[in-house]
MIKEPA-991322 format. One line per 10 residues: number of its first residue (from 1); their letters; for each residue x, y, z of C-alpha. Coordinates in nm, 4 decimals. Layout:
BEGIN
NUM> A> X:Y:Z  ...
This chain:
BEGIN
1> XXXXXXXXXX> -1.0973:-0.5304:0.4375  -0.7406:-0.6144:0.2268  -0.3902:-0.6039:0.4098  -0.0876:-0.5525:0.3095  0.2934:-0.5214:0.3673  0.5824:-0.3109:0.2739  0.9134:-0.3515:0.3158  1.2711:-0.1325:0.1961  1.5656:-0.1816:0.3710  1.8572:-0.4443:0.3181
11> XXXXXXXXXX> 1.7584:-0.6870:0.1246  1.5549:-1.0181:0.3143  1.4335:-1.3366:0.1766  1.0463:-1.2954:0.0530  0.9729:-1.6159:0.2549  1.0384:-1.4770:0.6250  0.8494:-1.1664:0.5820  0.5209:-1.3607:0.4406  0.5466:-1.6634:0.6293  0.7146:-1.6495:0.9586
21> XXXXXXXXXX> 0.6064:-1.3578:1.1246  0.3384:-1.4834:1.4131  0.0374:-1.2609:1.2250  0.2206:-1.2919:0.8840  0.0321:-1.1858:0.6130  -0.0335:-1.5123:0.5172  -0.1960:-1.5984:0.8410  -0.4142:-1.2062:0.8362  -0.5700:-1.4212:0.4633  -0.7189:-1.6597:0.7290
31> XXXXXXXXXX> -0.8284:-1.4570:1.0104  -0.6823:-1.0660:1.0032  -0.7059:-0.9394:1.3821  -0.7429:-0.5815:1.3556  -1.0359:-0.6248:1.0381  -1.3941:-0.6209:1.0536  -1.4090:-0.8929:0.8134  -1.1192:-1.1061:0.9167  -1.1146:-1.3256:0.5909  -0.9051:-1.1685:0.2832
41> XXXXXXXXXX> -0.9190:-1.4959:0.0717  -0.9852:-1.3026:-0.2757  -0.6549:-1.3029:-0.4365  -0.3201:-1.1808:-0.3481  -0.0392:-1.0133:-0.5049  0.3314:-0.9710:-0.4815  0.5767:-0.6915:-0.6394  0.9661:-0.7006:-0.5704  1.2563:-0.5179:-0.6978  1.6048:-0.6923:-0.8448
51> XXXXXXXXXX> 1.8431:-0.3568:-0.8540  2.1087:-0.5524:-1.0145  1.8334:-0.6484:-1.3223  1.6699:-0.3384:-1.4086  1.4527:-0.0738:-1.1768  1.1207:-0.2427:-1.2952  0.9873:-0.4223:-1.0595  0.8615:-0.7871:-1.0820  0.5034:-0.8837:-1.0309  0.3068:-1.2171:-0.9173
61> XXXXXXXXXX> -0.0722:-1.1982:-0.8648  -0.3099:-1.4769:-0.8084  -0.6874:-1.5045:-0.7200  -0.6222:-1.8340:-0.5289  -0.6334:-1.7935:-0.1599  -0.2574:-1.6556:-0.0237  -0.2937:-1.9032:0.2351  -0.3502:-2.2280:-0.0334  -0.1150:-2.1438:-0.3076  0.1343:-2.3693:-0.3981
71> XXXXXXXXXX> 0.3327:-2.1649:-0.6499  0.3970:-1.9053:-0.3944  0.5237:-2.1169:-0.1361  0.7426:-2.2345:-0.4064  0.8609:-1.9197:-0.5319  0.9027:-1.7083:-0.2285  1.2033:-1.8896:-0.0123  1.3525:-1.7852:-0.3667  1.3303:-1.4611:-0.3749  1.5466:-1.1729:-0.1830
81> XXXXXXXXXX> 1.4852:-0.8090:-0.2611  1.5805:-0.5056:-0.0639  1.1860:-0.3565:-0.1561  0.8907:-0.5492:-0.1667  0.5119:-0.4957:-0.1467  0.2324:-0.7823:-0.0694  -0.1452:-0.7979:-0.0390  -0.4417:-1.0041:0.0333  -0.7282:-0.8894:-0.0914  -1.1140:-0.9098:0.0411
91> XXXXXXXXXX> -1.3362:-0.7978:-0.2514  -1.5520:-0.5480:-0.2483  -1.7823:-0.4638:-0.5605  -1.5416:-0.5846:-0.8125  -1.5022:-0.9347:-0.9382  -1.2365:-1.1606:-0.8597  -0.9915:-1.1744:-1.0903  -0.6223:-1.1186:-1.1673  -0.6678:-0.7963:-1.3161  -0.8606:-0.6672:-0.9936
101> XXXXXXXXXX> -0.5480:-0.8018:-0.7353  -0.3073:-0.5586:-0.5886  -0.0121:-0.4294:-0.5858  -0.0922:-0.2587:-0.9756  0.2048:-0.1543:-1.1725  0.3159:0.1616:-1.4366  0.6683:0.1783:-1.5041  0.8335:0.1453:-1.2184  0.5791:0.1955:-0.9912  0.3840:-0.0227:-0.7815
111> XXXXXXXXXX> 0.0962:0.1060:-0.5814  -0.1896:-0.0945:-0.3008  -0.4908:-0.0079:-0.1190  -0.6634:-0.1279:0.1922  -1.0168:0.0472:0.1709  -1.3097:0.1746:0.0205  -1.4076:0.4561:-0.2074  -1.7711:0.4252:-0.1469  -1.9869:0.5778:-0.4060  -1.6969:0.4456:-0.6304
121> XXXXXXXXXX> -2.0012:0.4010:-0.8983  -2.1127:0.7287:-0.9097  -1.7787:0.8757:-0.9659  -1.5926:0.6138:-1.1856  -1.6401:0.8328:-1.5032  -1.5634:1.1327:-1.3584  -1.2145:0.9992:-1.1959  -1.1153:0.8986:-1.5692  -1.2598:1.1781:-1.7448  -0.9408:1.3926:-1.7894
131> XXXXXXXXXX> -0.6641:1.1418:-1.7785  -0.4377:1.0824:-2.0404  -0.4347:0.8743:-2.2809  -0.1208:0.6315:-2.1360  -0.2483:0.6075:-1.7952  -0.6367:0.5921:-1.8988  -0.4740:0.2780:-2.1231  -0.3020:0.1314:-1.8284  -0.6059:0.0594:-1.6316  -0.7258:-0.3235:-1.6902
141> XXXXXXXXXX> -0.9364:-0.4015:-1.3887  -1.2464:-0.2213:-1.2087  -1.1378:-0.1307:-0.8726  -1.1739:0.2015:-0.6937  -0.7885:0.1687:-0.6119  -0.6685:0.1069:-0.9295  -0.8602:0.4194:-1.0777  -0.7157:0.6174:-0.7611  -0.3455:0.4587:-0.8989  -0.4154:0.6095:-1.2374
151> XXXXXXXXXX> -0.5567:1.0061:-1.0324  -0.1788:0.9501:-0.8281  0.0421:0.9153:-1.1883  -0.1579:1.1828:-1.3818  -0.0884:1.4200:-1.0611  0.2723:1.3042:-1.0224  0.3159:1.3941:-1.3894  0.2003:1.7513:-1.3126  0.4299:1.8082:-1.0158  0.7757:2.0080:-1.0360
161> XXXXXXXXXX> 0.9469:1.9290:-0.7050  1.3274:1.7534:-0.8011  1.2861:1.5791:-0.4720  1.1446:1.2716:-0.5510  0.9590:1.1735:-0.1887  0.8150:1.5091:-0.2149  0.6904:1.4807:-0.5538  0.5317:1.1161:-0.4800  0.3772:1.2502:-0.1373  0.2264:1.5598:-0.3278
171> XXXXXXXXXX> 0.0996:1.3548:-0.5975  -0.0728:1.1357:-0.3428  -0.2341:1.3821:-0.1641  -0.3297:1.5610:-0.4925  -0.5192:1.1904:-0.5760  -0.7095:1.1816:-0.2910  -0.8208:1.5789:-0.3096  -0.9619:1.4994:-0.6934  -1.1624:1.1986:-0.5105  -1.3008:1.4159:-0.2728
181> XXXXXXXXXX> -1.3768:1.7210:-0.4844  -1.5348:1.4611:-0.7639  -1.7775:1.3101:-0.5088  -1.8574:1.7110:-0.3446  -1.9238:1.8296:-0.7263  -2.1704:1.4757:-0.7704  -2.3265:1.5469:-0.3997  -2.1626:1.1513:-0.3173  -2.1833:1.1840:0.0446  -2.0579:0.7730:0.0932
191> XXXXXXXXXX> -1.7161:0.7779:0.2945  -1.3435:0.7348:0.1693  -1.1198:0.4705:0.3701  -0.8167:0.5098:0.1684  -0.5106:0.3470:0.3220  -0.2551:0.3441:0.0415  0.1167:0.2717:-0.0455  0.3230:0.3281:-0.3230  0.7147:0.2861:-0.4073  0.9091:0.3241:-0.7351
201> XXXXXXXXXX> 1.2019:0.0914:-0.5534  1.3834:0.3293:-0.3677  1.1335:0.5365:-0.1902  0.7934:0.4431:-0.0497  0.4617:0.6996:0.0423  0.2043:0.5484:0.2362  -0.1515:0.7322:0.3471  -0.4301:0.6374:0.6486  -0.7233:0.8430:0.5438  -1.0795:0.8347:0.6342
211> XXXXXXXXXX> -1.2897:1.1333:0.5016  -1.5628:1.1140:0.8051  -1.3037:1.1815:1.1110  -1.5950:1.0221:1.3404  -1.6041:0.6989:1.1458  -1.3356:0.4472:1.2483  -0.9988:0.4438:0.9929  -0.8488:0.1067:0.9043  -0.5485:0.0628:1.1249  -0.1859:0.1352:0.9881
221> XXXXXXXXXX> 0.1546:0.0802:1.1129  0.5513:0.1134:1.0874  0.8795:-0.0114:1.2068  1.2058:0.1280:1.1367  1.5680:-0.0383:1.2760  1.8717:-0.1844:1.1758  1.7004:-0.5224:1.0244  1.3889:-0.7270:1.0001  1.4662:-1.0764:1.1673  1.2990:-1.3994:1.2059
231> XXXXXXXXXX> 1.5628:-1.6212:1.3526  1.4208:-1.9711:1.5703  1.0972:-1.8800:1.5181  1.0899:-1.5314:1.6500  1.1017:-1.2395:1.4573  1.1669:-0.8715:1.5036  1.3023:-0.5489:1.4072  1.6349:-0.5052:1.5342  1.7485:-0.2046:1.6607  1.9985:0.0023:1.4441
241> XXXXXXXXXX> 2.3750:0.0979:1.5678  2.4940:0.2269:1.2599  2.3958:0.4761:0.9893  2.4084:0.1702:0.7300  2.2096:-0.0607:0.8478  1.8484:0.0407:0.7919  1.5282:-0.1428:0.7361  1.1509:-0.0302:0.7040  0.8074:-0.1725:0.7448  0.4744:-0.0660:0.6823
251> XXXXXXXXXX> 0.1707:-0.2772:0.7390  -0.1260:-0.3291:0.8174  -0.1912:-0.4854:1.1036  0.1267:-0.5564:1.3533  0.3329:-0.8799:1.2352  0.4327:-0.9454:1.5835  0.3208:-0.9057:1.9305  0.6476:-0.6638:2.0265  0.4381:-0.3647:2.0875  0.7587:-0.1461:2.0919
261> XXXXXXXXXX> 0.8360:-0.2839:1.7153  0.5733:-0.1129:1.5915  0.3969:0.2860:1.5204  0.0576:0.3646:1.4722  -0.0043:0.5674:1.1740  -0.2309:0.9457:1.2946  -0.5626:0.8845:1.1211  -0.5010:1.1410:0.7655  -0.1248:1.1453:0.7944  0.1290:1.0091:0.5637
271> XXXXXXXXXX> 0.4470:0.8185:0.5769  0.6918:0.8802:0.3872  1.0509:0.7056:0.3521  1.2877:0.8083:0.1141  1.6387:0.6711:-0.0751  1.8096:0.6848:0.2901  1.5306:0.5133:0.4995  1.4976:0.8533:0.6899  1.0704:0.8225:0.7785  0.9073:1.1148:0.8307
281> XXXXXXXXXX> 0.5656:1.1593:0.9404  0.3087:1.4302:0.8472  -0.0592:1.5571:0.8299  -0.2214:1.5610:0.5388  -0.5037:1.8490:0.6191  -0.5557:1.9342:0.2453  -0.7605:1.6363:0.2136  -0.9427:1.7236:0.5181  -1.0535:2.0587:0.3869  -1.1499:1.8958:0.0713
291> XXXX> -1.3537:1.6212:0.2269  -1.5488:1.8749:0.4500  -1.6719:2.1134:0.1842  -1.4190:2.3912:0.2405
């Protein structure tokens, strides 16, 4: 099953948070420890944002092994950004190729999964059925997440909220109802393991949902402090002493073995940090209702 990483906070060089960490996400490629299947050697993808250039954000994607590609052990000792997203990818039912590897992008959104939508098949035309025409348009690959991306922005253009964490958090939880209500109104009775995350730049949403609470949800974390560190080899969140300094992770598996660095993410609750790195942490019990038939 994929993994991935997220990071907002002061800005950090895209080389210590892929590489150096002890179970970096370059190493959970190779062997991920908290995975069923501990490979993820399908593709990868990175998606960074340069403030100073424009709020887009910039994308890399590969379907070489994260672990074996020169270009991005080139390009990432080059790169600082104060948000980033990463993920290594284990396919599933779709094919291997570029358009298939996460993080996917619309405007100035980026948005991964680490999961399954089983019974993806039997819903795929339904989950497309009443989108519109830009964000029907913007889907190139076959992947249950990237068709979940495209439920999230037609929701998050229906929602009227001015606060923008709220709006991305409602929109997200809206997606994953329409999943659930799809496969009810098809009789799918296959599981969802939807661990997602999604960021236009400033604030980021992520989601550990399993639809069948007595089936076993893919592990999620966070870490909040001052700074993420990797100085002589050993790195960690430090803690914060100011109201300035602020940096946020969410992975996952744990990058380190510092249990107190690191959250556990409630099975079906969300995570949600917004423009001052203030995390909150909620149930999502909408979804829960949904998935059960109520």
């Amino acid at each position: 099953m994929c993994r991935f990483v997220a990071y907002i906070g002061k800005p950090i060089m895209m080389y210590d948070l892929l590489f150096k960490p002890k179970n970096s996400l370059i190493n959970q490629s190779v062997k991920a420890h908290e995975a069923e299947e501990p490979l993820n050697g399908d593709g990868f993808g990175i998606g960074w944002y340069t403030p100073e250039a424009n709020d887009m954000p910039g994308l890399f994607v590969s379907v070489r092994p994260a672990w074996n590609d020169r270009n991005l052990k080139y390009i990432a000792p080059k790169i600082v950004s104060d948000c980033m997203f990463a993920h290594v990818r284990a396919a599933s039912i779709s094919p291997v190729n570029e358009l298939n590897c996460h993080p996917f992008h619309y405007g100035n959104y980026l948005f991964m999964h680490n999961g399954d939508i089983e019974g993806f098949p039997k819903i795929k035309r339904e989950m497309v059925r009443h989108l519109p025409e830009n964000i029907y348009a913007n889907i190139e690959g076959l992947t249950d997440s990237e068709h979940l991306f495209a439920l999230f922005l037609h929701q998050l253009e229906k929602q009227r909220s001015k606060d923008l964490p709220t709006k991305i958090a409602n929109a997200l939880e809206d997606a994953i109802v329409d999943v659930e209500e799809i496969k009810a109104r098809l009789k799918v009775k296959e599981p969802s393991y939807i661990n997602v995350c999604v960021t236009d730049g400033d604030t980021i949403v992520a989601v550990r949902y399993v639809s069948d609470l007595s089936l076993e949800a893919p592990t999620l974390y966070y870490s909040e402090g001052a700074a993420y560190t990797c100085e002589n080899g050993i790195c960690r969140m430090k803690k914060s002493k100011n109201d300035f300094d602020k940096a946020v992770l969410i992975v996952s598996e744990k990058l380190t073995r510092y249990r107190s660095d690191w959250h556990e993410i409630p099975v079906n609750h969300m995570v949600t940090v917004n423009r001052k790195l203030e995390v909150n942490v909620s149930v999502i019990q909408r979804t829960l209702n949904t998935a059960a038939g109520f």
